[in-house]
C-alpha positions, -999 to 999 in steps of 0.1 A, spaced: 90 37 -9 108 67 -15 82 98 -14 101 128 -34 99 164 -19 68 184 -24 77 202 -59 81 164 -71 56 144 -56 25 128 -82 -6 143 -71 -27 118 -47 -30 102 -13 -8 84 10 -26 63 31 -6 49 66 -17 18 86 5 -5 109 -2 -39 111 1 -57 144 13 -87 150 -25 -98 152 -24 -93 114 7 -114 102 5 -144 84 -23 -137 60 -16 -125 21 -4 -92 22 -31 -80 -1 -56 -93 11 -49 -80 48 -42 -44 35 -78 -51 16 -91 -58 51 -81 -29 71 -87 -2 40 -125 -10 32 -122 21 4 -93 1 -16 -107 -33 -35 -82 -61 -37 -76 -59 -73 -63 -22 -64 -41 -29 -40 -25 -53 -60 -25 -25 -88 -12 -5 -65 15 -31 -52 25 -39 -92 32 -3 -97 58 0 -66 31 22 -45 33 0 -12 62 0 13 67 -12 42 91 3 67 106 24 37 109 -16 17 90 -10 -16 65 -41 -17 53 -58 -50 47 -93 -43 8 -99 -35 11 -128 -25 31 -122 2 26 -128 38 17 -98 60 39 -88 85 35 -65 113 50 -29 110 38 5 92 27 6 58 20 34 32 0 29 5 3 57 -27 -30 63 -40 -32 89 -73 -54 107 -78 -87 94 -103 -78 103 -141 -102 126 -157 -127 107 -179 
């Protein structure tokens, strides 16, 4: 995922988590869903759908993935106003 300088960047949260190797092998959401208790499944797969996951720099859309170890960031925007 490409994060654009400051005067560009969407308003939110990037979250950072590395997955050991401990981790691998399970779907990719549903690991990230594991080790972010604040995050639901479904929004990490929102999330993942948008192009707001990356691994390494790789932007990640495919859910259904297997986890693999290495550092992940997770782009979280901010909650619309109601």
């Amino acid at each position: 995922m490409i994060i654009p300088d400051d005067d560009e960047a969407p308003p939110g949260e990037v979250l950072a988590l590395t997955l050991g190797v401990e981790d691998a092998g399970g779907r990719l959401d549903k690991t990230l869903a594991e080790h972010l208790p604040d995050l639901s499944r479904a929004r990490i797969q929102a999330l993942m759908a948008a192009g707001m996951v990356s691994r390494e720099g790789k932007v990640l859309t495919d859910t259904s993935a297997k986890a693999q170890a290495g550092d992940y960031e997770l782009l979280t925007p901010p909650p619309e106003a109601a």
